[in-house]
C-alpha positions in Angstrom: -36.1 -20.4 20.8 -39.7 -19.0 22.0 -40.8 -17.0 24.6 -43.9 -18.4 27.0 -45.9 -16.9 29.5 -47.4 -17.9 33.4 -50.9 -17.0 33.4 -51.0 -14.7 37.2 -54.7 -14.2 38.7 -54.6 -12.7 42.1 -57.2 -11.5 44.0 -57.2 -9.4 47.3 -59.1 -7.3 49.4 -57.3 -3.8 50.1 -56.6 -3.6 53.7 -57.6 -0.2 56.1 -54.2 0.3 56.5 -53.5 1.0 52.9 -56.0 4.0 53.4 -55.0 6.7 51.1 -52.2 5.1 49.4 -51.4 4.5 45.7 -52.4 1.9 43.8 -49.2 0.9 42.6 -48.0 1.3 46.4 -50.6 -0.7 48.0 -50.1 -3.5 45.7 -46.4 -3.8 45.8 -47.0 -4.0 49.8 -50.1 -6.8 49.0 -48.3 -8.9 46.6 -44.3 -8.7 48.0 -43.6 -11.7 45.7 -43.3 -9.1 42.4 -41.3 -6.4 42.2 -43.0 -2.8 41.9 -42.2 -2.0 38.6 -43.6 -5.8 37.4 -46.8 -4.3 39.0 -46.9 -1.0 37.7 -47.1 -2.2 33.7 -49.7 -4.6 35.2 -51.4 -1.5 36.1 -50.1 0.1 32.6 -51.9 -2.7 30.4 -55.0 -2.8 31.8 -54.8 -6.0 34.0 -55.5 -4.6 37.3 -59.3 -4.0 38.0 -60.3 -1.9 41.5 -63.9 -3.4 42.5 -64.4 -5.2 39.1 -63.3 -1.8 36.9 -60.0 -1.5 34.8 -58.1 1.4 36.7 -54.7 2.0 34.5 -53.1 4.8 36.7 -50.9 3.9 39.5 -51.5 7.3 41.0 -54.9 6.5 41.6 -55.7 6.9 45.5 -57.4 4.0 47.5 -59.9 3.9 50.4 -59.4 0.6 51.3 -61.8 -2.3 51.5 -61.8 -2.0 47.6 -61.3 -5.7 46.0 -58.4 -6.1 43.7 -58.5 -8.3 40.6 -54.9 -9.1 38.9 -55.2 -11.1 35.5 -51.6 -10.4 34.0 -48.9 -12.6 32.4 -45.5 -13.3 33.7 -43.2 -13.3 30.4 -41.4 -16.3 31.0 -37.5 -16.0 29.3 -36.2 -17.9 25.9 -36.2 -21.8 26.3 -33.0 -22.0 26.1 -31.8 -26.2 26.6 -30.8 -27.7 30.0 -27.4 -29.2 29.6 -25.2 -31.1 32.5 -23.0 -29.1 33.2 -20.8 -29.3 36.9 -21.8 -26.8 39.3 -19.8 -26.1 42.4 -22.2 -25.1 44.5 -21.3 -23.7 48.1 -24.9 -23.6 49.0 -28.5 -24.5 48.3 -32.2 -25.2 49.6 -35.5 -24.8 48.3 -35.2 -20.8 47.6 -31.4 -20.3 46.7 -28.3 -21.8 45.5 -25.1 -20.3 45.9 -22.2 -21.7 42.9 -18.6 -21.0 43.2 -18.0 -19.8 39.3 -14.8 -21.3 38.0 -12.8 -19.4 34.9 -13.8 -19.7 31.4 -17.4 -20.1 32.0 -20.3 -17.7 31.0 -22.9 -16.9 33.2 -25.8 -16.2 30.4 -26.2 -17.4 26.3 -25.7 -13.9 24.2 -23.4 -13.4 21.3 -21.1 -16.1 20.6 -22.0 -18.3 23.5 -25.7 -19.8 22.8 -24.7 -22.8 25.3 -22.5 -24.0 27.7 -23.7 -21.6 29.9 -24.4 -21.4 33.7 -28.0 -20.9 32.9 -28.1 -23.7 30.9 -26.8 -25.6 33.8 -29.4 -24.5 36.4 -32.0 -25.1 34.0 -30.4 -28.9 34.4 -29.9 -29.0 37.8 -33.2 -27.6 38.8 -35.9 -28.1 35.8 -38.0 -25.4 37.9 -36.0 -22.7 37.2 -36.9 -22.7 33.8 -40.4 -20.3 35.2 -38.0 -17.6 37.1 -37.0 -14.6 35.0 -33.2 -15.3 33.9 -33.5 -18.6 35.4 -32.7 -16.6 39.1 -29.3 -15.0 37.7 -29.5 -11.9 39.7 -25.9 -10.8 38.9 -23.4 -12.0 36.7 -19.3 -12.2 36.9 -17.9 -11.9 33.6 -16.5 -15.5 31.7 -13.1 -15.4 33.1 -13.8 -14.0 36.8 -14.0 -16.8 39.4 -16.1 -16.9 42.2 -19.5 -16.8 44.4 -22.9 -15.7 42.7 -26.3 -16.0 44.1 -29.1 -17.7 42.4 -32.7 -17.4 42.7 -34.7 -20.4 42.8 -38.1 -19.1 42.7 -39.9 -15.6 42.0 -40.2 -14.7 45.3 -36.7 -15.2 45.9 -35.7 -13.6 43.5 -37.7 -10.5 43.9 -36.4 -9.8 47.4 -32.6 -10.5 45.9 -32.7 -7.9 43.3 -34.6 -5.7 45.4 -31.4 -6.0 48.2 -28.7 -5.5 45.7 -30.6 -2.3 44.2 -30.6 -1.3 47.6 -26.6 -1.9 48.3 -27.4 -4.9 51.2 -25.6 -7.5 49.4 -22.1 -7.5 50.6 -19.8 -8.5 47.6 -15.9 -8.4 48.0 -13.2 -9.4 45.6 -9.5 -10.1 45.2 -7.2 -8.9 42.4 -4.0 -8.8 41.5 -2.6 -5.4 39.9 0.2 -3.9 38.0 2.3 -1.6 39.8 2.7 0.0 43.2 -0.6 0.8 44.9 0.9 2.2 48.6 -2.6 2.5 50.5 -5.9 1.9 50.1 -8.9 3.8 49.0 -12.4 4.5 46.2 -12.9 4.9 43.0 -16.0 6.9 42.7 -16.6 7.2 39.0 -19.2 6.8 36.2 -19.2 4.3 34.2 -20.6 3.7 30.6 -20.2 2.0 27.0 -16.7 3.3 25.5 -17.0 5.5 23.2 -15.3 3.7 20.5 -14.9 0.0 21.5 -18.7 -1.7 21.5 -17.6 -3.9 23.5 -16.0 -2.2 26.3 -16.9 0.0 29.3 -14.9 2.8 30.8 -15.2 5.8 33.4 -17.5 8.3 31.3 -19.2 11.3 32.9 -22.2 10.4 30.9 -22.3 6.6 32.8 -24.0 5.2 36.0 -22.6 6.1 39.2 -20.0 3.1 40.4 -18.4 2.9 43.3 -15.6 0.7 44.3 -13.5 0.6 47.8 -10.0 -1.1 47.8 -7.1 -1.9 50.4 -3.6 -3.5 49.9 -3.8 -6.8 51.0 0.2 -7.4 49.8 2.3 -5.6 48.1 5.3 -7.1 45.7 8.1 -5.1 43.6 5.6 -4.8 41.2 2.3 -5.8 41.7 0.1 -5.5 44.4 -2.6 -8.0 45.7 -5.7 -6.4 46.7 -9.5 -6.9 48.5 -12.1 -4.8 46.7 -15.9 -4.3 47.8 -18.5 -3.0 45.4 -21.3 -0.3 46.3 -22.8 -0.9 42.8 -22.4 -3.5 40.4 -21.3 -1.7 36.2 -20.6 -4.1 33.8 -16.5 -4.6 34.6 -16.3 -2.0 36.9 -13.5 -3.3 38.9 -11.6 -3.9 36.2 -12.7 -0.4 34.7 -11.7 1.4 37.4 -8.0 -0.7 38.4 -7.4 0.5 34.7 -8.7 4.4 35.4 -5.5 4.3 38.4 -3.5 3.2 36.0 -3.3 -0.3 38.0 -4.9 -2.5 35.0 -5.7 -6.4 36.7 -3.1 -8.8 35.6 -4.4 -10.9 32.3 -6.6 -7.9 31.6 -6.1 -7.4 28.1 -8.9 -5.6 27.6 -8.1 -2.9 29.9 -4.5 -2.6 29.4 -3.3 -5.7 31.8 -1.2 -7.2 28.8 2.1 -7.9 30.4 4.5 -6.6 31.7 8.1 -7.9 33.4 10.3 -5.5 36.2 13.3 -5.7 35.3 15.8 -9.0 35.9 12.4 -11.2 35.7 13.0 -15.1 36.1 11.9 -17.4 33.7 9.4 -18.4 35.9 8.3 -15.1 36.7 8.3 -14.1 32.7 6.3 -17.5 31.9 3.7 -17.2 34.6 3.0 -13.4 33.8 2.8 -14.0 30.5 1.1 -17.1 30.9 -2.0 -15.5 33.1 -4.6 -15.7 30.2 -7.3 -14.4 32.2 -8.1 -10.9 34.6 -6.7 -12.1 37.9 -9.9 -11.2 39.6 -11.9 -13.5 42.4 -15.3 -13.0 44.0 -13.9 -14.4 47.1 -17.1 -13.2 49.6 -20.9 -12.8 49.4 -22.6 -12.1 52.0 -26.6 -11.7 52.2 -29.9 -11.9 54.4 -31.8 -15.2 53.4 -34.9 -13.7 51.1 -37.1 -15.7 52.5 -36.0 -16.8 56.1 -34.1 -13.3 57.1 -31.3 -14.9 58.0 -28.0 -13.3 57.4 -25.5 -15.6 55.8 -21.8 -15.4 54.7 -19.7 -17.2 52.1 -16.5 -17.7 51.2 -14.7 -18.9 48.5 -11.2 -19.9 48.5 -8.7 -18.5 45.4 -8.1 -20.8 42.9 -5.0 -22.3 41.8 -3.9 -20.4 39.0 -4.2 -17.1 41.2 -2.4 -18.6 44.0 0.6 -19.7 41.5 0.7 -16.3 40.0 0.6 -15.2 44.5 3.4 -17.8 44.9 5.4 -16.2 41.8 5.0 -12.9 42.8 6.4 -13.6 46.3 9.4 -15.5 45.1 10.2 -12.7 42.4 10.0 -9.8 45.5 12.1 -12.0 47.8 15.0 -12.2 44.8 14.7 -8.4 44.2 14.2 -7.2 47.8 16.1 -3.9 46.9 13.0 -3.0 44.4 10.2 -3.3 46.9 9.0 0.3 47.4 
């Protein structure tokens, strides 16, 4: 695998109404298709000239009127292979697509998984991708969380995406199934950060990133409950970190403590399907967003999939044979 790089030339003329701001402010607000930090090690490595001289401080004041020279290079990410691989996608034109994750897949080649990836898919599906940054995976669900992700098709795109989620104006919600009696809703408002001990694990640390997660009971059983969770940032499994900080671990969490666990008088249906659940019973279930190109505001929804509404239908059946043990 090599790494390539898109040639960027831009060329502007610094508008009045940039008087007096930064240089690494006015271009951001010139050149909205790159993010301000892509600009600012533009400005870093000397490939950003103010009226044909190399200016490298992004301090630097303007006048306006001054013409702006760009000759950078957009690091283009490892060639990894296209590979046909089905997609379910919910939604797509020319600037997004919108997929509907099933379980068992994972989202980006790393350790272990070099293909068979959703990335190598898109790179499939739309050959163009290849010249976006990640190939437009803004966010990621983990290999065994089901569910709706965005994807950039093109830099612009995907600027203005990561740009919204940074900000908190992408609407994520989830649903998950927990051990144990959750009575009411509420938020987790924790850190969280690499576990101290297991590589590759997070957990609530005061050392982490601030995460914040908001949760209601959607239905409770005798000893699980079903719940809808929204996400104000987006740690590496923080639901799943934080259901396990409550002491509600996801069902088929083993990696957070969801390894199982039967109430007492359990059917054998109710002992196979817990037991059975291989995977965190955890769904992306709605993404909503504005269009980063058109402005429109747009909303998705993706319906559970079977195994979680088995394990719903099990759940029900095993509360409706025990009703004295419903709290």
């Amino acid at each position: 695998m090599s790494t390539s790089y898109e040639k960027i030339q831009l060329q502007a003329v610094v508008p009045q109404t940039l008087l007096g701001k930064r240089l690494d402010q006015a271009l951001a607000e010139m050149f909205p298709d790159y993010s301000r930090s892509r600009i600012k090690d533009w400005i870093l490595a000397d490939q950003v000239a103010v009226d044909g001289q190399i200016v490298n401080k992004p301090r630097e004041k303007l006048l306006g009127e001054e013409l702006i020279e760009i000759d950078a290079s957009l690091e283009i990410q490892e060639r990894h292979s296209a590979q046909e691989i089905a997609l379910n996608i919910v939604y797509e034109d020319e600037h997004i697509l919108v997929i509907n994750k099933p379980t068992n897949l994972v989202v980006h080649p790393g350790a272990g998984n070099a293909s068979g990836t959703i990335l190598n898919a898109l790179l499939s599906h739309v050959p163009e991708i290849a010249s976006v940054p990640r190939a437009g995976i803004v966010h990621r669900l983990d290999k065994d969380t089901t569910g709706l992700m965005v994807v950039a098709k093109t830099i612009p795109a995907q600027t203005h995406l990561v740009e919204k989620l940074q900000a908190r104006e992408i609407s994520r919600e989830y649903e998950a199934v927990v051990y144990g009696n959750l009575i009411a809703g509420g938020s987790v408002d924790e850190p969280i950060g690499r576990h101290p001990t297991k590589r590759t694990s997070m957990a609530v640390v005061q050392s982490g990133k601030p995460a914040l997660t908001h949760y209601r009971v959607k239905h409770k059983y005798r000893a699980h409950t079903h719940l809808r969770l929204k996400l104000e940032s987006g740690r590496t499994h923080q639901i799943r970190v934080h259901m396990a900080h409550l002491r509600h671990p996801l069902v088929g969490d083993q990696a957070y403590g969801g390894r199982p666990r039967l109430p007492k008088a359990a059917s054998e249906l109710m002992i196979e399907t817990i037991r059975g659940f291989k995977r965190q019973a955890l769904h992306a279930i709605q993404l909503e967003l504005e269009h980063p190109i058109t402005g429109e505001w747009m909303s998705f929804q993706a319906p559970l999939p079977d195994d979680f509404v088995n394990l719903l239908e099990v759940l029900e059946e095993d509360t409706a044979q025990n009703p004295d043990d419903l709290v």
